[in-house]
N, C-alpha and C positions, 0 to 999 in steps of 0.2 A: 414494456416497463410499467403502463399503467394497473395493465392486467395486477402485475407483482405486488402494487402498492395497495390496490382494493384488496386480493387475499391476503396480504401481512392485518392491515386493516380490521378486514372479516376477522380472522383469524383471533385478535385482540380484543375486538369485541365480545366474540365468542367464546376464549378464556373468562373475562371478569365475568360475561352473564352465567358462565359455568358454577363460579368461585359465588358468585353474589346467593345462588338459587339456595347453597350447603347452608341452611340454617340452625345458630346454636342451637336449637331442639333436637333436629338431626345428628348432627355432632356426639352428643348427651346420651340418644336411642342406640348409637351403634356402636359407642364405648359401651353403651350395657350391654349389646349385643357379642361383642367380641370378649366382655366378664364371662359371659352365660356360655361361651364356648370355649371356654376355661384358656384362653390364648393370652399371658401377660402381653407378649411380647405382640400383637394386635391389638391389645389395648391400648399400649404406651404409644403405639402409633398417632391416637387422639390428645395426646399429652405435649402441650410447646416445651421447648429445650428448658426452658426457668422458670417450669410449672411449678405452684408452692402446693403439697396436698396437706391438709390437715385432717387425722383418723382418731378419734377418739380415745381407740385403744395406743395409740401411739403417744399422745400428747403433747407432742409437739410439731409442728411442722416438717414434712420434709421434702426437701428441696431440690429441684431438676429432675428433669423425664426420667433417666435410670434408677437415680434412689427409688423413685415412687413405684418406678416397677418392679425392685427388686424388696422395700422393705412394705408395700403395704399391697401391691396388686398380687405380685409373686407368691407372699408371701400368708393372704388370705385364699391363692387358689390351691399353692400346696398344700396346707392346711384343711381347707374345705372343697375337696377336687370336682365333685359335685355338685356344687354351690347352685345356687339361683337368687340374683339379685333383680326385682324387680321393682315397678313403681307401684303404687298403693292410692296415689293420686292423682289430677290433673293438674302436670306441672304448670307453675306460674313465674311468666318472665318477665323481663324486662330490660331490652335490647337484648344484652351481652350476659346477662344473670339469669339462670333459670334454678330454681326452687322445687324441690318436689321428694313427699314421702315418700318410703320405699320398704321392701321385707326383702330380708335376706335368710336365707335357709339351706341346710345341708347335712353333711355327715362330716364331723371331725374324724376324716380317717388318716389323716395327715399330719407333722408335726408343726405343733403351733408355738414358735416365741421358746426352741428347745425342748418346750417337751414331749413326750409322743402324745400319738395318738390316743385320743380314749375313745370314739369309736361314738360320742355319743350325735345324737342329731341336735342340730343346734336353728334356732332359728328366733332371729330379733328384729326390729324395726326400725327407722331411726329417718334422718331429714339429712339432704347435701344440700348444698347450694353447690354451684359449678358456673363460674366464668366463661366464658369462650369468647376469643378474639381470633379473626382470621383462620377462622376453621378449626383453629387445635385451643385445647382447656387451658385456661391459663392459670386457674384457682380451682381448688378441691376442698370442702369443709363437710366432714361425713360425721353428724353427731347421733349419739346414742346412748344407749346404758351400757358400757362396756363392762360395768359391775353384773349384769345380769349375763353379755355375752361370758365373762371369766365362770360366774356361776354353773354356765352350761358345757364348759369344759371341762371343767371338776372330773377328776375319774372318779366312778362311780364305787360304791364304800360297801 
């Protein structure tokens, strides 16, 4: 019976130092990781249930793990299948908040917001900020010139 009480013990220990080690930075690196492998649906994985995301191109808020993967994560990889979002600087945190430039780049070969494709290469920069609480994002704020990204969709004349 002892034995049982030490590994339940052990055991619970070794969960939280598991859970403690996953730092919002980490978190951040492999939701961009699973962007860059065009996988919504392991994205949204990094996403808590009453995640709020805020997209620039979208303008307003929206709300819970599926919208956000189906109106801004989904719906920038169908649009840009090739996409590459990366960081640009060193992000800067504090706790639960980390900060950090970023480029994002691709080929509109996908339909964006209804309308098709135009084929053109697109590529902008822009600042998040991203919350994380207990492993998954709890806030998303992705700002940019989304006047410059509509520019670069433009079908070409």
């Amino acid at each position: 019976m002892k034995s049982m009480k030490v590994a339940a013990l052990s055991l619970v220990l070794f969960s939280n130092w598991a859970l403690a080690e996953v730092s919002p930075l980490t978190v951040v690196k492999d939701y961009m990781s699973a962007w860059n492998a065009h996988d919504s649906a392991k994205a949204a994985q990094y996403l808590a249930n009453d995640v709020v995301y805020y997209d620039a191109a979208s303008g307003t808020p929206v709300k819970g793990k599926g919208n956000a993967e189906k109106e801004v994560i989904g719906a920038f990889i169908k649009a840009v299948p090739d996409l590459t979002w990366k960081m640009t600087s060193k992000p800067v945190y504090d706790h639960d908040t980390i900060a950090f430039r970023w480029e994002f780049s691709g080929k509109n070969s996908g339909e964006w917001a209804g309308s098709p494709a135009t084929n053109n290469p697109i590529k902008f920069e822009g600042v998040s900020y991203i919350t994380v609480n207990n492993g998954k994002i709890t806030w998303q704020g992705d700002y940019y010139d989304s006047k410059k990204l509509d520019e670069e969709l433009k079908p070409a004349q």
